[in-house]
C-alpha distance (Angstrom), angle and dihedral (degrees) to the residues before:
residue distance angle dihedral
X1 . . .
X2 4.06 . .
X3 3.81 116.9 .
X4 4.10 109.7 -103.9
X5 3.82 83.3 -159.5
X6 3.81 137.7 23.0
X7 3.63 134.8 178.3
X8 3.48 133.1 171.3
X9 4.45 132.2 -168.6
X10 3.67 84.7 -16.8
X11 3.62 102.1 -171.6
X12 3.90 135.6 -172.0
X13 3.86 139.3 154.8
X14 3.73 129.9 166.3
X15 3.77 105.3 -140.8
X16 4.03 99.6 -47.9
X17 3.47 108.9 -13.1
X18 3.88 116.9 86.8
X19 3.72 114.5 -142.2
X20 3.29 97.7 175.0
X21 4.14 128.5 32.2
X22 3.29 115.9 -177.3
X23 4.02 103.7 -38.1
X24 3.84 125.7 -168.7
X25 3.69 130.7 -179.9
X26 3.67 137.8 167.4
X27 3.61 121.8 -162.9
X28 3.69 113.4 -168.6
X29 4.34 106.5 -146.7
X30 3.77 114.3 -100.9
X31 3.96 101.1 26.0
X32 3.95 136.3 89.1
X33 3.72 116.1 -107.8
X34 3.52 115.5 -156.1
X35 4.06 123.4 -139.9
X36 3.88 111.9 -160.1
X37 3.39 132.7 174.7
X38 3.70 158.2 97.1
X39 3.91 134.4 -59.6
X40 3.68 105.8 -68.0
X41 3.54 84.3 7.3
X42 4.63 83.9 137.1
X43 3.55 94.5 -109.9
X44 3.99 97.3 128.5
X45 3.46 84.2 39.4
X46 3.60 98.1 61.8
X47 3.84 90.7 40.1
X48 3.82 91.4 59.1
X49 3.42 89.0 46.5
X50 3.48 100.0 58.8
X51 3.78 92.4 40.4
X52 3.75 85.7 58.9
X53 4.00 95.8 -112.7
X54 3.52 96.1 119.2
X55 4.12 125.1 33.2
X56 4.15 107.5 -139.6
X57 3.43 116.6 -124.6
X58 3.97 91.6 -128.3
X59 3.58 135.0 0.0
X60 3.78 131.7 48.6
X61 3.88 140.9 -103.4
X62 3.52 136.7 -167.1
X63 3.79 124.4 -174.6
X64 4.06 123.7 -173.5
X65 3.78 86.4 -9.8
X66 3.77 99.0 -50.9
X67 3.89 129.0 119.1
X68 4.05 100.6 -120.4
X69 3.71 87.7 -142.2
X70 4.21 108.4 33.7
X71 3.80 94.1 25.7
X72 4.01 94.8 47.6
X73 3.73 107.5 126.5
X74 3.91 93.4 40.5
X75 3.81 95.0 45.5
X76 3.92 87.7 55.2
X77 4.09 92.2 63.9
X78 4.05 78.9 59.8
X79 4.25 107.5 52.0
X80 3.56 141.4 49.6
X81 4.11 132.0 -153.4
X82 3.45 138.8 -175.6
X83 3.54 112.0 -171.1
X84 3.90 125.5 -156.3
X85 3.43 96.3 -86.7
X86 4.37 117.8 54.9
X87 3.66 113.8 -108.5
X88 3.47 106.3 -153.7
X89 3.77 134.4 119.9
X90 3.84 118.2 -111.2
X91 3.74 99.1 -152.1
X92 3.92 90.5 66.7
X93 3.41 128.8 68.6
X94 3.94 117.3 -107.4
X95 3.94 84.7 -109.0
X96 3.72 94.4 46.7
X97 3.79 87.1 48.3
X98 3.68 94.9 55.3
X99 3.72 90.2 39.2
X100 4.12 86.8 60.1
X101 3.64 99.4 52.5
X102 3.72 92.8 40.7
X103 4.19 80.8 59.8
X104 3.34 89.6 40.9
X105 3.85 89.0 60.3
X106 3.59 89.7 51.0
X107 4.11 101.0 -115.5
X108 3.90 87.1 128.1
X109 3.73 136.2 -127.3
X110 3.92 106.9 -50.7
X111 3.71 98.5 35.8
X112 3.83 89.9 50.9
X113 3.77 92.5 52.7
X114 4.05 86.7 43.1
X115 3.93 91.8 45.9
X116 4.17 86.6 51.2
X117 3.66 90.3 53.6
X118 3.91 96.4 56.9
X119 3.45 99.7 41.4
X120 4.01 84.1 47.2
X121 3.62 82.9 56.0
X122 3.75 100.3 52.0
X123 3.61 97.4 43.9
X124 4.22 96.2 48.6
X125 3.47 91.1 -117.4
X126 3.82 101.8 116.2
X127 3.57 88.0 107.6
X128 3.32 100.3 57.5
X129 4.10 95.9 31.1
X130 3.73 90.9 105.0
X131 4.10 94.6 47.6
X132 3.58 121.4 99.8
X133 4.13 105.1 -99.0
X134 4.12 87.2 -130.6
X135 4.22 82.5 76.5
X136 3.97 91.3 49.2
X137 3.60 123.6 104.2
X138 3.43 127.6 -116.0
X139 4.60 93.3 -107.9
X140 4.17 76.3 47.6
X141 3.58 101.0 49.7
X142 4.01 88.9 51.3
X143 3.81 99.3 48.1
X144 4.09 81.7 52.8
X145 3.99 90.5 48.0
X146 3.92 89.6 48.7
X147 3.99 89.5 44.5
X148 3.73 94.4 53.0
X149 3.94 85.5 52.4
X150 4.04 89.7 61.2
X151 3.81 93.7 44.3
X152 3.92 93.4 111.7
X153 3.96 94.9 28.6
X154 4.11 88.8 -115.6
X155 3.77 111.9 -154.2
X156 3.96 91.5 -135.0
X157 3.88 114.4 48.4
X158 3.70 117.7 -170.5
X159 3.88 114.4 -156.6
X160 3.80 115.4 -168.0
X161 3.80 102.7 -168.9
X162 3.53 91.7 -39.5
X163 3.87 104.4 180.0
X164 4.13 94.1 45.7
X165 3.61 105.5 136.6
X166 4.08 102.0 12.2
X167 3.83 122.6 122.4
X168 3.33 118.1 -122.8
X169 3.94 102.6 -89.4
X170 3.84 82.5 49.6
X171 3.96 97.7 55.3
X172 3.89 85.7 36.5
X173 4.23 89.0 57.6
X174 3.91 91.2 45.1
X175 3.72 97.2 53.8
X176 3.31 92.1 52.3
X177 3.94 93.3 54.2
X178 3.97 79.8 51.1
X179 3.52 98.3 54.4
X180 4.37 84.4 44.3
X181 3.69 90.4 50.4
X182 3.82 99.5 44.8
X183 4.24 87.2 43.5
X184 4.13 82.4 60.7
X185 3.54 97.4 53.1
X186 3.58 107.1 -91.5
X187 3.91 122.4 130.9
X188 3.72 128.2 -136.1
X189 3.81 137.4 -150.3
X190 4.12 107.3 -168.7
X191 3.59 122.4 -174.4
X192 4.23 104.0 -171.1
X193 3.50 135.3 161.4
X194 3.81 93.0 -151.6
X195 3.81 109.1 89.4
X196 3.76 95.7 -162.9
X197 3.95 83.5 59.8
X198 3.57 91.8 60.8
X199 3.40 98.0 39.4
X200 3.70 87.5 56.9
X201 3.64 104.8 38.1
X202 3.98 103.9 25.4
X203 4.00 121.8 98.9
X204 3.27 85.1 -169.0
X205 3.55 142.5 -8.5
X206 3.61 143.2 -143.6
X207 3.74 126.0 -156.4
X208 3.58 119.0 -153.0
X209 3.86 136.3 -169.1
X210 3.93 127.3 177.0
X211 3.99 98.9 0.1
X212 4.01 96.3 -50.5
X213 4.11 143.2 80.5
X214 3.91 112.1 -89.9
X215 3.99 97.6 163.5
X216 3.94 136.8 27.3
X217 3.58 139.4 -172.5
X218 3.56 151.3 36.1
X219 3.95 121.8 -10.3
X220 4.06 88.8 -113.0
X221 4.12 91.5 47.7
X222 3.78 90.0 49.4
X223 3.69 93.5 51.4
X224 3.88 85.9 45.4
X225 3.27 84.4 65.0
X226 3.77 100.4 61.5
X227 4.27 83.9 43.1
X228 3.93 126.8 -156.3
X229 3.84 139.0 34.5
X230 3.40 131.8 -76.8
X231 4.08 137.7 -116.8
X232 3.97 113.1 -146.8
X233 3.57 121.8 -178.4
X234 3.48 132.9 161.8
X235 4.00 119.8 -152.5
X236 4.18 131.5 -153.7
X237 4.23 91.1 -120.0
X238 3.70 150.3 35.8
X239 3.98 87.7 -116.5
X240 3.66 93.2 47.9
X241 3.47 86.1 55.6
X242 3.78 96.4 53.0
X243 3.49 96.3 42.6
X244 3.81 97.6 46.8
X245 3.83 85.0 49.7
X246 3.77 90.3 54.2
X247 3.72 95.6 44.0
X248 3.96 92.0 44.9
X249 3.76 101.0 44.5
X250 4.27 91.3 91.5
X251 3.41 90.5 58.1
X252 4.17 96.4 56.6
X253 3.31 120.1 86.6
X254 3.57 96.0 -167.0
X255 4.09 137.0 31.6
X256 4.21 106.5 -40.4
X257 3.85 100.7 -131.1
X258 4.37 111.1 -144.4
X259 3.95 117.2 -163.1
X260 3.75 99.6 -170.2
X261 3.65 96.6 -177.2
X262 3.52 91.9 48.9
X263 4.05 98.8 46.6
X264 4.10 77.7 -129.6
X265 3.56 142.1 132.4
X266 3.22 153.6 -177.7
X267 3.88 133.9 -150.9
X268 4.22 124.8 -175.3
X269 3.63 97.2 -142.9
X270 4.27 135.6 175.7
X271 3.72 112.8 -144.5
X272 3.60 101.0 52.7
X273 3.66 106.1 -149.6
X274 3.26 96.2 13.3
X275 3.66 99.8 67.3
X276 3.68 88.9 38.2
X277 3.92 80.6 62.8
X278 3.44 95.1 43.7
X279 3.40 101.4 47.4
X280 4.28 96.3 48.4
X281 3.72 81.6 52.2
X282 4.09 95.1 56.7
X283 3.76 82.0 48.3
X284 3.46 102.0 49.8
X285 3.29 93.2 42.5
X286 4.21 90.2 56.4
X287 3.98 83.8 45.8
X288 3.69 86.7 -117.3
X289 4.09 104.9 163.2
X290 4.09 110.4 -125.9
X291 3.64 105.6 -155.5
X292 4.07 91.6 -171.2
X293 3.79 131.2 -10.6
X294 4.37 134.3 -172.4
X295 3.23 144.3 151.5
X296 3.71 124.7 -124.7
X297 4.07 139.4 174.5
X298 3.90 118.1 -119.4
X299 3.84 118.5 -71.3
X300 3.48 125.1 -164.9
X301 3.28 96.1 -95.0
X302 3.84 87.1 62.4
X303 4.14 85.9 51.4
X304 3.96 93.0 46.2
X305 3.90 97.1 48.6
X306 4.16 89.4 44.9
X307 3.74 87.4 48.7
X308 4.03 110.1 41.8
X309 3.73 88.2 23.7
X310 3.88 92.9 -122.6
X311 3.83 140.8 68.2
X312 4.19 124.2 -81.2
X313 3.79 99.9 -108.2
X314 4.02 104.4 -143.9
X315 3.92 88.3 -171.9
X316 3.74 107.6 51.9
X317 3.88 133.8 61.4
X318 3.38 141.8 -125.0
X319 3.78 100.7 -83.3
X320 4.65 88.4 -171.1
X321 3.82 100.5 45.8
């Protein structure tokens, strides 16, 4: 299977911070590659990179055959991007936007107007397709941004953080015109904050930290990585809390994780339910009060924090794109 997208030592800094260090990807054509990481982490960067917004200061790209840097203006005729925030113009209608970058693409006056009408379709906004997009809401004005980025059916599709500010139903919809796309042919680059997305969507996924690659693979190898279940508990009281933590911390094999505000926490654990057994028995047996108890396998939550060191933040942005 050929590589839809390649990059190699990308590197870019704006004066003296380094956004990117050295990056390297490799998309294989026809899958969803996943882009994790934290803020800063380079992931915009990258994106704009490959979508020939930004010129690296070393390395080289190429994506669906073209050099990102000498090969610019033709590559463009073969991607689409949506970034995280909707690019569309409010004085136009959601139809009439659609219908201008269809023209802007070149596939002429009827086809635009026919090309607006099916994305309309598959997006549920064919009622409001003939409103102007100044009366949308913000979950509308995205589904129109991502629309206009499928107007030509582009063989690469670049998805900065695609889903940010969609309900549920909304993010639900879109990954299913992922999963549609990528079944045609088509390959896809997502940057998300949502780990669940990822895990759904994501092929494979690449975690990065200060402007390079520190994990690859598949959502299950990356949570191999991290190894074992986990014990989480919740308590009725502060001291519960401490002495449950002190009580439980033999049976961890791994750092004990304490959410005071939350009465909650979390222990990596081998064993399964054994140590889940084991470690409501200590408890019990201290008359410590267990408000709720399971057992679960690593997310990727579990592989980001063990990883970056810290938390994926669904609410804030990349502050170094």
């Amino acid at each position: 299977m050929s590589d839809a997208i390649m990059a190699e030592g990308l590197v870019k800094k704006y004066g003296d911070v380094v956004a990117l260090d050295g990056m390297d990807l490799r998309v294989p054509q026809g899958t969803v590659f996943g882009l994790l990481g934290p803020n800063g982490a380079g992931k915009t960067t990258t994106v704009r990179i490959l979508t020939t917004l930004l010129k690296p200061d070393a390395g080289h790209a190429r994506v669906a055959g073209f050099d990102v840097v000498r090969d610019a203006s033709r590559l463009r005729a073969h991607i689409g991007a949506s970034g995280q925030y909707a690019a569309v113009d409010d004085h136009l209608t959601g139809a009439e936007n659609l219908e201008m970058v269809g023209r802007l693409y070149h596939l002429g006056t009827r086809r635009a107007k026919q090309r607006a009408r099916e994305l309309l379709e598959r997006f549920d906004l064919t009622e409001a397709g003939d409103r102007p997009v100044r009366g949308y809401s913000g979950g509308m004005r995205r589904r129109l941004d991502l629309a206009g980025a499928l107007v030509v059916n582009p063989p690469v599709l670049f998805l900065d953080e695609p889903t940010t500010g969609l309900d549920p139903r909304a993010r639900a919809s879109l990954w299913d015109v992922i999963a549609e796309l990528v079944m045609g042919g088509t390959t896809v680059l997502l940057t998300t904050q949502y780990m669940e997305e990822a895990d759904r969507l994501a092929d494979r996924i690449a975690v990065v930290d200060h402007g390079r690659v520190i994990a690859l693979g598949t959502a299950d190898q990356l949570k191999a990585q991290v190894g074992g279940d986990r014990i989480e508990l919740s308590v009725t009281n502060a001291a519960d809390l401490e002495a449950a933590s002190r009580m439980l911390a033999p049976l961890a094999v791994g750092d004990l994780q304490s959410d005071p505000a939350a009465l909650r926490m979390t222990i990596p654990v081998a064993g399964g339910a054994t140590a889940l057994t084991k470690a409501l028995g200590h408890l019990a047996a201290e008359r410590i009060t267990v408000r709720d108890a399971g057992l679960r396998r690593p997310t990727l939550d579990d592989v980001f924090l063990a990883l970056t060191g810290h938390e994926a933040d669904e609410k804030v942005k990349e502050t170094v794109r």
